[in-house]
N, C-alpha and C positions, 0 to 999 in steps of 0.2 A: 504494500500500500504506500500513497504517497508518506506519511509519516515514518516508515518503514518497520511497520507492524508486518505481523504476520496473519494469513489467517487459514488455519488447517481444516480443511472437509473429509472425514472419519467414519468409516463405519464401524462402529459399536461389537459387531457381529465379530470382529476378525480385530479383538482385543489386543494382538500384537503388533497393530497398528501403534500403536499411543505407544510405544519405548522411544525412548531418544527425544521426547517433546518435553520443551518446555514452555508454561504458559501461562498469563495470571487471571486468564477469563477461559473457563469452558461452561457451552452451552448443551444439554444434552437432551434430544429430542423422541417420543418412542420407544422409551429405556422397557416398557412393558412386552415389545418384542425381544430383546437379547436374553440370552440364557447365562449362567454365571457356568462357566466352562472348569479346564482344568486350569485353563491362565490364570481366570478368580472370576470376581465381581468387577464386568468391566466399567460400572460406576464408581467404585474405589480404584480402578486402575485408575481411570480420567482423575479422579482426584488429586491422586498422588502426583499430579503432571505440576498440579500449582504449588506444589508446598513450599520449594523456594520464595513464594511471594509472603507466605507467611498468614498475616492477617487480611492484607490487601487482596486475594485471590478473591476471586465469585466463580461460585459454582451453581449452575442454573439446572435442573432434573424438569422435564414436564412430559405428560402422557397420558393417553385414554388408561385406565385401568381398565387389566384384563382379568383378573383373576385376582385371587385374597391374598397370595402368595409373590405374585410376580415384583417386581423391583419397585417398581412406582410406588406400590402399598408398604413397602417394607421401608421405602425413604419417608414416607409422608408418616406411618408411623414413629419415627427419631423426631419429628417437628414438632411443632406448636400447634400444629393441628385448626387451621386457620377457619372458620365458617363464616358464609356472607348473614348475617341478621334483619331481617326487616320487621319493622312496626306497624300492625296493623291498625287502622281508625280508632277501635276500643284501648288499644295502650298495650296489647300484648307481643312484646318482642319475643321470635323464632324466626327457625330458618325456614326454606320451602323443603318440603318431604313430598315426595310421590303418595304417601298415605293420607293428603290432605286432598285428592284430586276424588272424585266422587262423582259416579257415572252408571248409566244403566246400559243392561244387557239387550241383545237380539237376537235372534234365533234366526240362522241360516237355512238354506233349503236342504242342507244335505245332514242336518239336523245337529250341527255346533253352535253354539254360542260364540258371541263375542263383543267388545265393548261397544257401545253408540254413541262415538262421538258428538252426537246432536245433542246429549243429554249431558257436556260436561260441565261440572263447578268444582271451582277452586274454594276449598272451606278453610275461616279461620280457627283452629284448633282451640284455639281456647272460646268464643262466642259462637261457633261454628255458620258463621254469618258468612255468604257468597261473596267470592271476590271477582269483579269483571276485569277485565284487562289495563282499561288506565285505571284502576286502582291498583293494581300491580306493576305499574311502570311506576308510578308514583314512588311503591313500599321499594322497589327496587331504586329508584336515585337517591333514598334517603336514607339507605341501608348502612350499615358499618362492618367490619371485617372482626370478629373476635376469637382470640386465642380458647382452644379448647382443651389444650395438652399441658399444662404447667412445667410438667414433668419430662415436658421437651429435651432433647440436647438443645444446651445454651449456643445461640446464633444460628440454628435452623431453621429455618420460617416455612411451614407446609399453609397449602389452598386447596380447597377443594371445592366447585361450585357443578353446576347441572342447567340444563336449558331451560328451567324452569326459571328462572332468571333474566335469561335471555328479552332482549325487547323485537330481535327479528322472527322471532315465532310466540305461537300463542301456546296456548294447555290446551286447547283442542286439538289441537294440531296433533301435540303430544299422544292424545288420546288415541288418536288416529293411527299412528307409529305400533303404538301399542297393540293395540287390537292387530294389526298385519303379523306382530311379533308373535303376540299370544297363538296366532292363527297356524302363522308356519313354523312355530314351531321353537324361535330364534329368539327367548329372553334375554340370552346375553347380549346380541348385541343392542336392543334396548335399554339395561342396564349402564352397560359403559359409556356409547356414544350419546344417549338422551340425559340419563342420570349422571354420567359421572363416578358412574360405582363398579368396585369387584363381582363379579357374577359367581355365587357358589350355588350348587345343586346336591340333588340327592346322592348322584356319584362320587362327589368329593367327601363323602360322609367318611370318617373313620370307621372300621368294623372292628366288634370288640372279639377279641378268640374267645375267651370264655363264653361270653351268649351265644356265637357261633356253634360251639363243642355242645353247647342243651338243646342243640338240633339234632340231634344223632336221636335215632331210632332202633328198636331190639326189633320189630316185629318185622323187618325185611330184608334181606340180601341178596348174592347171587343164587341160592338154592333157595330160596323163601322168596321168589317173585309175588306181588301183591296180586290181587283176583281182577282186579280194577285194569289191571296192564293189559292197554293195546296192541304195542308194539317195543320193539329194544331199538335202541341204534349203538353204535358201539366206537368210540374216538382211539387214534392211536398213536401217542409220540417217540420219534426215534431218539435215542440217545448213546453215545457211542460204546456202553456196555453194557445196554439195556434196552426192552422196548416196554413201554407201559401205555394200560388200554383201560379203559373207562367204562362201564354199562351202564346206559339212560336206560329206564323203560317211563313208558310214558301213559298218561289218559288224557280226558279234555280237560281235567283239573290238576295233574302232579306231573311232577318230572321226579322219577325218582332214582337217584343215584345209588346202585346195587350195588358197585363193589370195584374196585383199583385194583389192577393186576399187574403182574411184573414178567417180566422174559429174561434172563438172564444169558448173554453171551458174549466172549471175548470181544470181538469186534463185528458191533452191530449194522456197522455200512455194506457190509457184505453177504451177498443174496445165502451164501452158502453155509450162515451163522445157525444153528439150531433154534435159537430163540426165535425164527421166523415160520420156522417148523411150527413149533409148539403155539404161537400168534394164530396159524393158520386153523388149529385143531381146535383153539379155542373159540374161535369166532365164529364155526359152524357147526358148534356141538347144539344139541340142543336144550335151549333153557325154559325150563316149565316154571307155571305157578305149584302153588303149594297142595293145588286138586290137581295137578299131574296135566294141566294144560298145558299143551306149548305153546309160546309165542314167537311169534315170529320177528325176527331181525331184518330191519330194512335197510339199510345203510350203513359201512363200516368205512370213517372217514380217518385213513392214514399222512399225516404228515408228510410232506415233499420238502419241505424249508430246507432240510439240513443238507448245503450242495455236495458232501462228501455219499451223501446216501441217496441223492436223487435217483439213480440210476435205477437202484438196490428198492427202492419205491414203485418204481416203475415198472419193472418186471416182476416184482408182487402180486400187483393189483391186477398184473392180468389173468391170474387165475382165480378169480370168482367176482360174476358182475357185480356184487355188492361190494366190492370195493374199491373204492374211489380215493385217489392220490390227493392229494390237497396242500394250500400255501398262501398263508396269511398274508393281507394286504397292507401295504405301509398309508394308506389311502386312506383317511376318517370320516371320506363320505360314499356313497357310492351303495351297489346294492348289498346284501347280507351273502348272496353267493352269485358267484358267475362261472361261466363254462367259459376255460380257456384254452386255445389250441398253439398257442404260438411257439410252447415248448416241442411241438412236433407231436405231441401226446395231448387227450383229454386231463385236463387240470382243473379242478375247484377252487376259483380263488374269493378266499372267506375275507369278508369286513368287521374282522376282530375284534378292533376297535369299538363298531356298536354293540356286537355282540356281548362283548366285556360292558359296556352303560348298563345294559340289561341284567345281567347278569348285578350288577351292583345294586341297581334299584329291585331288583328281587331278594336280594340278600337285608338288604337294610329294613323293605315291607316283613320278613317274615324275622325279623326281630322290633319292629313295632306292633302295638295294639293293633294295626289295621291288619295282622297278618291273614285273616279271615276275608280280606276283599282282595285278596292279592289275585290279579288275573290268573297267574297258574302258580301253581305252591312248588318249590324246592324241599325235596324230602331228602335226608341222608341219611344211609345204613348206619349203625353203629360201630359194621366190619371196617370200615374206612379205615385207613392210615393213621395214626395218630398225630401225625405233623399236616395233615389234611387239609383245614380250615388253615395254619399257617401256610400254608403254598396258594390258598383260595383267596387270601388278604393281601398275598404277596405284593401286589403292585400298587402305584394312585396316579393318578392324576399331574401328568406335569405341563408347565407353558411349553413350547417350544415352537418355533416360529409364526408367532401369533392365534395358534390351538393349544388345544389339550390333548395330548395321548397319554397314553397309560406305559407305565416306565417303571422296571421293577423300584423299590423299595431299599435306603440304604442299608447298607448289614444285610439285605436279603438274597440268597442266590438261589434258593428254588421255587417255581411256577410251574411246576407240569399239572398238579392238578387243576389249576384254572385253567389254563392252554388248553387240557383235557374238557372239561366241562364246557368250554367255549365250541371247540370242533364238536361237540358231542351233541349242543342244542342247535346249531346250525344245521348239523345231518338230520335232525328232527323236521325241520323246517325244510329243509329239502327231500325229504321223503313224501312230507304232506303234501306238499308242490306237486309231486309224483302222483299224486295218487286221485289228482283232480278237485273238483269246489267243494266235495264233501266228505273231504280224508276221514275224515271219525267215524261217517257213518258207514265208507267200504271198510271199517277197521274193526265196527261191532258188529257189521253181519256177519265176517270174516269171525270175531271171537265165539258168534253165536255157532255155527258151523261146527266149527273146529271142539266147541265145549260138546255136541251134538254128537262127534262122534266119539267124541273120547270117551261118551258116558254107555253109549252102545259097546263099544271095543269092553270097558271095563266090563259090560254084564257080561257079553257073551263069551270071555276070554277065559276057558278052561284056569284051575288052578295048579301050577307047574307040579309033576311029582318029581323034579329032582332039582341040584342048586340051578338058579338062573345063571346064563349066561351074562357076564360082562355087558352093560349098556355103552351101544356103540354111540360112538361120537358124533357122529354126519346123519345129518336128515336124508331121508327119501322117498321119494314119491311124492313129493310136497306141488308138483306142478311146475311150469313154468311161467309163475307172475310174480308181483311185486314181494308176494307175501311166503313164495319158496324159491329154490335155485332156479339159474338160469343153464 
């Protein structure tokens, strides 16, 4: 510059930028998109660029907040914690809260609700008396800034304000925002960009292991299938000394987790490992209820991720239709499963990501009081692993370039039982897909059938006069549809 300043343009993102600078102004814009890396916290990097100026330095942080967690919320917590105040007519000074805005419903044709902007009013909380808009341009020029933090670090100064303030838009407006949001789906970004605020959800909930662990059930497992069970589907993760596999059985109300298995072999990337042997015996034995019904297995969804085993996947899964190769999508939006060919092979690629939302907001419903309206219930054996629910909590919620994915957990290194659970209710949903607009009901005439003959077989079925033979492992004669081999 003519004065012979300087002036650096940085991105945030690639933290190793900012070595070698010195400066006694940095301005830092967006800080709620960077992630605090192995470099560090690249808003204490920037920092550190002024310290030579000493007292004289300014350091400027400003951002949508994303999240309760991300940087912006974690600077603005160290501050003073600044709120705009307004006065309303009566003498009662506060600030504007989204909870003072007051509005009626409408009823769409496809049978949702959502807000009517025609009916909105801004109330004052303390006389709860309507506020039109220049009275709120008014409260807002006559407003003052007050420290809300005491306990501030000393010469931090945090703001935090919302469009509710604003004089280029109205609270209708707002309302209007809202309701699209409500609609599709999209609270956060009305939260951040209209309020102002971190967006938290029922996925970011913590899960407590102990309430988790008084999930567990005596009354079912692998050989104690419940009476209620439609269908099984069965998840499968490679690991490189090991293969572990999953059993959902399911109804229109439960999913019910029967039981975590293990395969043990030297090196499992290799078709030629035993433990894929025993994978195979196991997945086409057959699994009865506890009246000696079988059910049937629709879906066995194996893991492809691991590029050392992809092969070793693939040449699996071609021996029995029911099994289907698979590989998580790094994608957080998109469908729940798609059919992929570009690997030269049929590919399942899962959106984990939602899968895992669900899976969270199922788990948190069936440790609140509402567990009883939860759309479909999560039941767990008791036979489970004992570190179970620890591999099912395993992961949360982190920012990372302007989302949230799910990222294991520090100090945590294992996830297979959730990985498992997640491939395992996807192949649910992709069975049902299969099976047409009214999977439950080809699933209970199918159970009705099948109960029909087994109760014939039992009468007419002489009683053995000598030991029975060995119960063979492999169904037959089962047909060729969805509900036996192909």
């Amino acid at each position: 510059m003519v004065n012979g300043t300087f002036i650096y343009w940085l991105n945030l993102n690639t933290p190793g930028n900012l070595r070698g600078i010195t400066t006694r102004c940095v301005l830092l814009d967006e800080v709620s998109s960077c992630e605090i890396t192995d470099e560090g916290n690249p808003i204490k990097l920037a920092e550190a660029r002024t310290s030579t100026f000493g007292s004289d330095s300014l350091v400027v942080v400003s951002s949508t907040p994303l999240y309760k967690d991300d940087l912006i919320n974690a600077e603005y917590n160290l501050s003073d914690k600044r709120r705009y105040f307004v006065t309303h007519t009566c003498g009662h000074e506060y600030t504007f809260e989204w909870e003072q805005v007051a509005f009626e419903f409408k009823q769409l044709e496809n049978g949702r609700s959502i807000p009517d902007s025609t009916t909105t009013r801004l109330l004052c909380p303390h006389c709860n008396e309507g506020i039109d808009e220049h009275t709120r341009h008014q409260m807002v020029d006559n407003g003052r800034w007050i420290a809300t933090n005491p306990d501030g670090e000393p010469g931090v100064v945090g703001y935090q304000i919302s469009r509710m303030y604003s004089p280029l838009n109205t609270i209708t407006e707002m309302v209007s925002k809202f309701a699209d949001a409500l609609y599709n789906f999209n609270l956060q970004t009305f939260y951040n960009n209209e309020l102002g605020l971190p967006f938290e959800d029922e996925y970011q909930k913590e899960l407590d292991i102990l309430q988790l662990e008084s999930l567990r059930e005596d009354e079912f497992n692998l050989y104690k299938i419940p009476e209620s069970t439609l269908a099984l589907c069965i998840s499968v993760d490679q690991q490189g000394d090991r293969l572990e596999s999953l059993l959902l059985g399911f109804d229109e109300k439960n999913i019910y987790v029967l039981g975590h298995e293990f395969f043990y072999s030297h090196d499992c990337t290799k078709i030629e490992a035993p433990a894929w042997k025993d994978l195979d015996q196991f997945c086409r034995q057959d699994f009865s209820t506890v009246s000696g019904r079988i059910v049937p297995t629709l879906a066995v969804f194996i893991d492809a991720g691991n590029g050392n085993a992809t092969d070793t996947v693939k040449k699996f899964t071609t021996r029995w239709s029911k099994y289907h190769p698979i590989k998580g999508s790094s994608s957080t939006t998109g469908e729940l499963f798609k059919t992929s060919t570009q690997a030269g092979y049929k590919l399942q690629i899962l959106n984990v990501h939602e899968q895992k939302n669900t899976i969270r907001r199922l788990l948190n419903l069936m440790l609140s009081s509402e567990a009883d309206n939860a759309p479909v219930k999560l039941r767990f054996s008791s036979t489970l692993p004992s570190d179970f629910f620890e591999q099912l909590s395993a992961e949360e919620l982190k920012p990372a370039g302007g989302k949230l994915v799910w990222r294991l957990k520090k100090g945590q290194r294992r996830n297979e039982a959730l990985d498992l659970i997640c491939y395992g209710m996807i192949a649910i949903a992709y069975a049902q897909s299969k099976l047409g607009t009214q999977p439950f009901r080809k699933l209970r005439d199918y159970k009705a059938q099948e109960t029909t003959k087994y109760e014939i077989n039992k009468v007419e079925e002489p009683k053995p006069e000598t030991v029975q033979k060995p119960k063979r492992n492999r169904r037959t004669g089962m047909g060729s549809n969805w509900f036996g081999k192909r």
